[in-house]
C-alpha positions as CSV (number, residue, x, y, z in Angstrom):
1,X,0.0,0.0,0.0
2,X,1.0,3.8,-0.9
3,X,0.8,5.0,3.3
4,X,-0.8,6.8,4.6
5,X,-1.8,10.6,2.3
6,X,-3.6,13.7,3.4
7,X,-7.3,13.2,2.0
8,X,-7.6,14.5,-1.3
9,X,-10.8,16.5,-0.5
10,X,-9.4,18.5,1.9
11,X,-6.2,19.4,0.3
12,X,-8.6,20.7,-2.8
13,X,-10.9,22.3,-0.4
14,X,-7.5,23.9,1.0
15,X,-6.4,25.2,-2.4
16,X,-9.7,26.4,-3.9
17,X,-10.5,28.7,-0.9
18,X,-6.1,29.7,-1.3
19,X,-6.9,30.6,-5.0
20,X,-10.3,32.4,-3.9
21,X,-8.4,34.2,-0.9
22,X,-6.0,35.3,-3.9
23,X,-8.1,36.6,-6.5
24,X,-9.9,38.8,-3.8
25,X,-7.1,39.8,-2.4
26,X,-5.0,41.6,-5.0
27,X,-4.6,43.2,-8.7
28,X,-5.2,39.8,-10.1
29,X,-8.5,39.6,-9.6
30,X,-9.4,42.9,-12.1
31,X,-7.1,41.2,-14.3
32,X,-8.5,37.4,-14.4
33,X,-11.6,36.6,-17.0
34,X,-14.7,36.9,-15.3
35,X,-15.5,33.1,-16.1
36,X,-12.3,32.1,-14.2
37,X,-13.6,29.8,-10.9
38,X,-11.2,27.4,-8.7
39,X,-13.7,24.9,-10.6
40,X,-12.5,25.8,-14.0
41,X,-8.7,26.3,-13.8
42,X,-6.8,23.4,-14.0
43,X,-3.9,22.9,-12.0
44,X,0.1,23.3,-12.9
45,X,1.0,19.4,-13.5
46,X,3.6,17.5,-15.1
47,X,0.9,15.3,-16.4
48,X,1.4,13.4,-19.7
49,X,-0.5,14.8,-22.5
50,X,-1.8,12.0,-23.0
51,X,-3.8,11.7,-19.7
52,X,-7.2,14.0,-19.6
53,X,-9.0,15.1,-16.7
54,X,-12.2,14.7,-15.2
55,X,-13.9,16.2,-11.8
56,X,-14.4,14.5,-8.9
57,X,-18.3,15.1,-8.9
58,X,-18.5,13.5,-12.2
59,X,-16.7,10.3,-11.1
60,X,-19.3,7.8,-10.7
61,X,-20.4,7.2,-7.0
62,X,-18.0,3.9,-6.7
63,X,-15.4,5.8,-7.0
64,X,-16.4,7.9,-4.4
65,X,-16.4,4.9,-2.1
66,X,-12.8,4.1,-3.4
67,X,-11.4,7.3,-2.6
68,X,-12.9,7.4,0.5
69,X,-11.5,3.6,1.4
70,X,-7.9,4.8,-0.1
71,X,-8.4,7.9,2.6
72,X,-9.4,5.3,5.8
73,X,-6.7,3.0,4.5
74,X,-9.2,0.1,3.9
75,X,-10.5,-2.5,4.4
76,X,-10.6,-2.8,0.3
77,X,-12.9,-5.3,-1.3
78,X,-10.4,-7.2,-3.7
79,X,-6.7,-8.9,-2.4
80,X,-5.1,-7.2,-5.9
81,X,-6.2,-3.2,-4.2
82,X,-3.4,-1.3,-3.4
83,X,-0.8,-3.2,-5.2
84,X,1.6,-1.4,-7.2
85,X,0.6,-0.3,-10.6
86,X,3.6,-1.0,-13.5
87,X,2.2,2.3,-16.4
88,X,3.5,-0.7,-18.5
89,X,0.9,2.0,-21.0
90,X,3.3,4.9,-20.4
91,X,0.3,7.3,-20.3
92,X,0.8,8.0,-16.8
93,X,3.7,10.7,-16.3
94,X,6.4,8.6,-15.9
95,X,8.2,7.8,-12.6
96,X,9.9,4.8,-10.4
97,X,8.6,1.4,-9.7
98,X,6.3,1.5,-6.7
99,X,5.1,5.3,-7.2
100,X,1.6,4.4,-8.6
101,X,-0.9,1.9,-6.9
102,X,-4.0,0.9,-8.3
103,X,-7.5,0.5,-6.5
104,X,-11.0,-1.3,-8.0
105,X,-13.8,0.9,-8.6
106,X,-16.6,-1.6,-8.7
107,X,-18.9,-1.6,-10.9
108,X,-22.4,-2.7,-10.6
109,X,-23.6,-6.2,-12.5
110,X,-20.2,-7.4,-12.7
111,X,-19.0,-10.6,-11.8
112,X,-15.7,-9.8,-12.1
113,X,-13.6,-6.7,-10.5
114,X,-14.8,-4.9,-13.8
115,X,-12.4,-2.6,-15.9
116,X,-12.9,0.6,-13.6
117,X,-10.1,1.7,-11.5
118,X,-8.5,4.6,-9.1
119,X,-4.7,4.8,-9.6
120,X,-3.1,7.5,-7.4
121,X,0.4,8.5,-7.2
122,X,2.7,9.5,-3.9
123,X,1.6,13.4,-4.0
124,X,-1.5,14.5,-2.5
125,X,-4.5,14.6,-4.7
126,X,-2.7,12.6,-7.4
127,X,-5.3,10.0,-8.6
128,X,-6.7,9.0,-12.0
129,X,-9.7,7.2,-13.2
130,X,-9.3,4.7,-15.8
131,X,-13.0,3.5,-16.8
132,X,-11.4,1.1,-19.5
133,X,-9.1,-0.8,-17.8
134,X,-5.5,1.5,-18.8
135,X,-6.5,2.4,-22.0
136,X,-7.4,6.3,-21.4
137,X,-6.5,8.0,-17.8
138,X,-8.1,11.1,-15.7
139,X,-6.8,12.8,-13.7
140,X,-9.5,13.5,-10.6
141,X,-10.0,17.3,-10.0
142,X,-11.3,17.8,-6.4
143,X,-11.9,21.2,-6.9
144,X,-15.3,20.7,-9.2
């Protein structure tokens, strides 16, 4: 398992109300679109181009229940949660053995762990959603 990580919620929450602290405190704000919200402005990552992103209020709701699980540190459903994930894809930004782990999102019907899945990295807030088992990545945004 990854250890333990500061629960992605409330290091978004933290950030959005930095950014919104920010824009109301200074020159900035007069100079940022009026459409610009925490919810819209992605963050500064070194993520692969290749990898999209979706918010976290979009992820269906059993991925919800992973995240949360990921945050208690378990108990998970299947023996293969938490084991290391290889990016043997490449579309995940690229790093040592042992930096990404991979979680089951389960999905509903299936008599199998399904092809839905959380992978998160070793910095906080750093998880994906894969809905087709590795073959396209997201990159969850807490902040929408």
């Amino acid at each position: 398992m990854a250890g333990m990580r500061i629960s992605p919620r409330i290091a978004a929450l933290g950030a959005a109300t930095a950014f919104a602290a920010a824009l109301l405190a200074g020159p900035a704000a007069s100079a940022a679109p009026a459409s610009v919200t925490p919810a819209s402005v992605a963050p500064v990552t070194s993520v692969s181009a290749s990898v999209g992103r979706i918010c976290y209020s979009a992820l269906p709701s059993q991925a919800h229940d992973t995240l949360d699980l990921i945050d208690e540190g378990g108990p998970f459903p299947y023996s293969q949660d938490g084991v290391v994930f290889q990016n043997r894809e490449g579309l995940l930004p690229s790093h040592s053995t042992g930096y990404y782990h991979e979680y089951t999102v389960i999905t509903p019907g299936s008599p199998t762990r399904g092809a839905r899945r959380i992978i998160t990295g070793q910095q906080t807030a750093e998880d994906y959603y894969t809905a087709d088992h590795y073959a396209s990545f997201r990159r969850v945004d807490f902040a929408c």
